[in-house]
Structures are given as structure tokens and as C-alpha cells.
N, C-alpha and C positions, 0 to 999 in steps of 0.2 A: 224340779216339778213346778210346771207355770199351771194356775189356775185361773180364768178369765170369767166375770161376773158382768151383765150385762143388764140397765137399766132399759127400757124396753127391749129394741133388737142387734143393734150397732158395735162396730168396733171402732172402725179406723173410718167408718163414712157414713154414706147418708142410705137407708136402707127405702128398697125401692119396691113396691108390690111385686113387679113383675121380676126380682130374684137379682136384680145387677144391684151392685154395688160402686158406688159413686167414690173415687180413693183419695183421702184426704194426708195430711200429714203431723196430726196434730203430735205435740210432743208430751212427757209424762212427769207428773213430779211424787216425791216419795213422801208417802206420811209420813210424818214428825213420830216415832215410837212412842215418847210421850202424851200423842193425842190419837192413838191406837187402841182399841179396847178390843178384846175377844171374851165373846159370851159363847159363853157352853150352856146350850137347852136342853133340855131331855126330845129334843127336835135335831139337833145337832148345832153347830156352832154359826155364828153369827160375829162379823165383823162390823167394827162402827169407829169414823171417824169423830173425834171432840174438835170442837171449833171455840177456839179461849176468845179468842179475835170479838164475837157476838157474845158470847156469855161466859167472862173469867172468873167470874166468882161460881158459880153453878158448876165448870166444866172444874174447876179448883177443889169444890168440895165432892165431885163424883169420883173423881180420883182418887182422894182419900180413898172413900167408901170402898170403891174398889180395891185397894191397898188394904184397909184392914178386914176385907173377906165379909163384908157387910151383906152384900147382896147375895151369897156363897146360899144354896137351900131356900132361897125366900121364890114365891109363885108368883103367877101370871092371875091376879085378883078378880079384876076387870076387863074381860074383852067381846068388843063388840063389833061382828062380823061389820064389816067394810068401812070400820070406824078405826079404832083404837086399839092397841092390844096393853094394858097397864098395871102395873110391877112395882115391886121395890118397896113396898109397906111392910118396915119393920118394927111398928108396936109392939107387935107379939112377943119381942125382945125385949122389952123391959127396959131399951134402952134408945128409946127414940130423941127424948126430953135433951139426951147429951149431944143430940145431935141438930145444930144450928141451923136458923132459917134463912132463907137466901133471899134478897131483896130482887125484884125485879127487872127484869134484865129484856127488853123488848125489843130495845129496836138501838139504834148507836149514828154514831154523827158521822155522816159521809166526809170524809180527805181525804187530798189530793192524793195520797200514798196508799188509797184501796180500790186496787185494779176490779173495776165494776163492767163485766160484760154484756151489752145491751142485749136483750130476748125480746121486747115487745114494747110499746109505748101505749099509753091510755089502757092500760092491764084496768079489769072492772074491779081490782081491786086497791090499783097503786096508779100513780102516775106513769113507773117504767116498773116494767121487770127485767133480772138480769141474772148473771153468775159470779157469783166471790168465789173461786180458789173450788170450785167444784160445788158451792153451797146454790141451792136456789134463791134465791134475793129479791126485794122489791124496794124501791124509797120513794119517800117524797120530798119531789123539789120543793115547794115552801118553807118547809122546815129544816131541809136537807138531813133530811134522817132515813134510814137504812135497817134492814131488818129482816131474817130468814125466813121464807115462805115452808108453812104446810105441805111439804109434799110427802107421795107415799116414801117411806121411810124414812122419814125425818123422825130424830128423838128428839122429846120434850119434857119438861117437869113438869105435875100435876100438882094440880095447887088447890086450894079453894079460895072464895071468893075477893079474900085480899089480894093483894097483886103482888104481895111480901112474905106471902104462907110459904115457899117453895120448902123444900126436903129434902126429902129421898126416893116419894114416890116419882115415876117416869112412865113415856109410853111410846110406842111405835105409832107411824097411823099408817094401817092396813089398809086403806081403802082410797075413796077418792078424795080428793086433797081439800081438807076443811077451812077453806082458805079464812071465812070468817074468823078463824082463831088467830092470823095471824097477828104481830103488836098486841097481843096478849097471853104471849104463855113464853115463859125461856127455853125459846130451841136450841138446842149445844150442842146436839151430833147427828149425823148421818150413816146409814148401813151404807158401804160401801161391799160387801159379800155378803150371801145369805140370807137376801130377802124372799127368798122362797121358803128359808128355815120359818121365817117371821112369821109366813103365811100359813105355815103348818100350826101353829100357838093354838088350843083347844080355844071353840069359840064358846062363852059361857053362857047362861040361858038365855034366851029373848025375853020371858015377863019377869024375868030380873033385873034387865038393864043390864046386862052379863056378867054380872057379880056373882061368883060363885058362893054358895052359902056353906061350900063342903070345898075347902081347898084341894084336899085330896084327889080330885078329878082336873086337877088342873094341871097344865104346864108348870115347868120351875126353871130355875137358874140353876145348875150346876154349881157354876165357877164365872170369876168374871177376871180376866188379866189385864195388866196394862201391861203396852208389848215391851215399855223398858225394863220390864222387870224380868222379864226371861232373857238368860243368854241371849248374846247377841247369833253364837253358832246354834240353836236350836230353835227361835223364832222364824215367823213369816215375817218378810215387809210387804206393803203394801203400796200399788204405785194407783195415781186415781192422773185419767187426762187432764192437760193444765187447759182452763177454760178460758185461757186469755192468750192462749198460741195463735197462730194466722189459719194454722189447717183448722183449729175448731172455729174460727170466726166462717171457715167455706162450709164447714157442715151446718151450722145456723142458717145459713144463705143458702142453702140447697134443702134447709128443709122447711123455710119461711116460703121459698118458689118450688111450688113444685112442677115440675118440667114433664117426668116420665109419660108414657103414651097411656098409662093402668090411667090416669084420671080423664075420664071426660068430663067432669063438670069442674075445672079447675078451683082448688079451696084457694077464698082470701089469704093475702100475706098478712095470715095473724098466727103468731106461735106460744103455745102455752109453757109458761117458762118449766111446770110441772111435768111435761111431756118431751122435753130435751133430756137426750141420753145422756148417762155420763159416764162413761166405762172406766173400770177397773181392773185392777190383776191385781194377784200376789203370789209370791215365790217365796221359796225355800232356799 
């Protein structure tokens, strides 16, 4: 059984108003099992890649957490329709105190051995945008530093005002991509299946700031696996396109130009690195 997950329309090309499809070649590379996560919602399930590469201490201790059944029963606390959906607050447990805080993890030093694929230059928020290994990215050349952009589905840890608070809380963002947050919050994973589960997440009140005051009306977390931990014969893998293949550099370029006859007023070649596809599958 192949299941195929599609970040706006696209598989294998460049998707065109008027119904043709542009065919490209790109190739596919397999999640690492250890940076595999499956979240069971009372939504149904949801896949998410971990990215150690940007955040190894954050993606180091989420692991745990999820190895010792941490998040197992905990709700969806805060969420705010076209923002945030935010999780993972285990006070209530008695045992938060034993669980360490994670220093700040922002942004990382561009080398020569971090295949960065170009999306856009003079981004209003970076100098370039681009793609690591399927993550959405931005850096700045003066500093040569690097760092995973807000997009929808990106996970992040929530924090308060220190930039070294981090936890256990975490959040999806549901909406459109809060790009001000990014270089201030540790992004470590991406849904790669299931972001339609996400978008099902109970939205919690509006003159609360979606903070539920009665969790019981809220979403929860089942279960949360890392895939090495299940059989190898009873797990999904997970394959996500490689963003630094030649066929995904022709789908960039065919959707930086857009050719098709559906536009008459043809759009600038500007590409929002948030709005590049990135397709996935997993199998059985």
C-alpha cells in the first residue's frame, strides 16, 4: 500500500491551472526512522519529520519524550485558527521540573557540505530563500548563517520570553506562515503526512486567545512513536522528494516562469519559498 501526501497540488511536476502537468524527474530519499515521528490524534495520525542537522539538542530531547510516553494523553492547549495549533504541556504531571530546558537553537552556520537549494533572493525576510534536504530555509550572507523558515507545517517549541526556556511544549502552524517568528523559535520538524489531520485540531476560543479553559473539549495526543522503535516488518517508511535533484531544480524553474496560456497577466519571477511543493509518500 503506497500512500502519497501532497503539499499544495503536485507530484512529479509543475502543476498548471489549465489541468496539464509539466513532467519532471526528481528523485526520492528515505527518512532516517530515527527522525521519524507518528502522532496518533483523536483526528487520526499524523507524520513528522525531525531535523537534528538545525536543532540536535531539541530534536535529542523530543525523542526521549517520545520514548518515554511523555506526550501519550496530553491536549492540544492552545490553538488559534490560522495561527498555531500548541501541545505538549505536561505540568499537570508533576513532573515537568525533571525535565530539562533546551537552549536556543535558531539559526546554524552555512558549510560548504549543506546542500542549500536556491528559491528566491531578496526574500523580505532573508537575503535568499531556499531548500535543505526538504526543510524550507533562509540565510544571511553577512553572517553566513542559516535557519528553517515558518512554514505551514513546520514544528516548533514554544517557549517564553527567554530564548533558553524551551521544553516540551511544541506547535504546528496552521496557517499562513508567521515568517516574523522566524531566528526565534527552534524549528526541528516538519509534517511530511497528515496536514490535513492538523487542520482538523479543535480551534479553541477566540476571546481566549485559544486557550482552552476546559481541556476536555480539546484535541489530544493518543500515542506518539519514533519509527525505530517499531519492527522494521510492521512500520511505514517514509520517502520525501530530494530538493537538491535536477528534476526538482526544473520544477523551481517552471514555477518561478510561468509559461501556461491560464495566465494573462503574467506573475513576476518571484517564488515564495513557503509555497514550493514538497511531496511525499509512505509505504508499507
Amino acid at each position: 500500500m503506497i500512500r502519497f501526501s501532497w503539499i499544495i497540488v503536485l507530484l512529479l511536476g509543475c502543476f498548471s491551472p489549465g489541468g496539464s502537468v509539466v513532467a519532471a524527474d526528481p528523485t526520492w530519499r528515505e527518512v532516517d526512522p530515527d527522525n521519524l515521528v507518528f502522532i496518533d490524534l483523536t483526528e487520526g495520525e499524523v507524520v513528522i519529520e525531525l531535523n537534528p542537522l538545525f536543532a540536535p539538542k531539541t530534536v535529542a530531547q523530543f525523542r526521549k519524550l517520545v520514548q518515554d510516553k511523555f506526550y501519550d494523553g496530553l491536549s492540544f492547549y492552545r490553538v488559534i485558527d490560522g495561527f498555531v495549533a500548541q501541545g505538549g504541556d505536561g505540568s499537570d504531571l508533576g513532573e515537568l521540573s525533571l525535565v530539562p530546558l533546551i537552549d536556543a537553537e535558531f539559526e546554524i552556520e552555512m558549510t560548504e557540505d549543506i546542500a542549500f537549494t536556491l528559491v528566491q533572493k531578496q526574500d523580505l525576510f532573508a537575503d535568499e530563500t531556499g531548500l535543505v534536504g526538504g526543510f524550507a530555509a533562509a540565510r544571511d550572507l553577512a553572517d553566513n548563517t542559516l535557519w528553517l523558515t515558518h512554514c505551514p507545517g513546520v514544528v516548533a517549541m514554544a517557549r517564553n520570553d527567554s530564548p533558553d526556556s524551551n521544553r516540551t511544549d511544541f506547535y504546528f502552524v496552521i496557517g499562513q506562515a508567521p515568517r516574523y517568528l522566524d531566528r526565534n523559535m527552534n524549528v526541528f520538524a516538519r509534517v511530511v503526512e497528515g496536514m490535513d489531520v492538523v487542520q482538523r485540531i479543535r480551534r479553541g476560543p477566540v476571546n481566549e486567545n485559544g486557550i482552552f479553559q476546559d481541556d476536555t473539549s480539546s484535541s489530544r495526543i493518543r500515542r506518539m512513536r519514533l519509527a525505530s522503535d517499531i519492527p522494521k516488518e510492521e512500520r511505514m517508511a517514509a520517502f520525501v522528494v530530494d530538493t537538491s535533484s535536477k528534476g526538482f531544480e526544473q520544477l523551481l524553474k517552471s514555477r518561478r516562469d510561468r509559461k501556461q496560456k491560464f495566465f494573462h497577466h503574467k506573475p513576476p519571477r518571484v517564488l515564495d519559498v513557503c509555497q514550493v511543493p514538497i511531496a511525499s509518500r509512505t509505504t508499507k
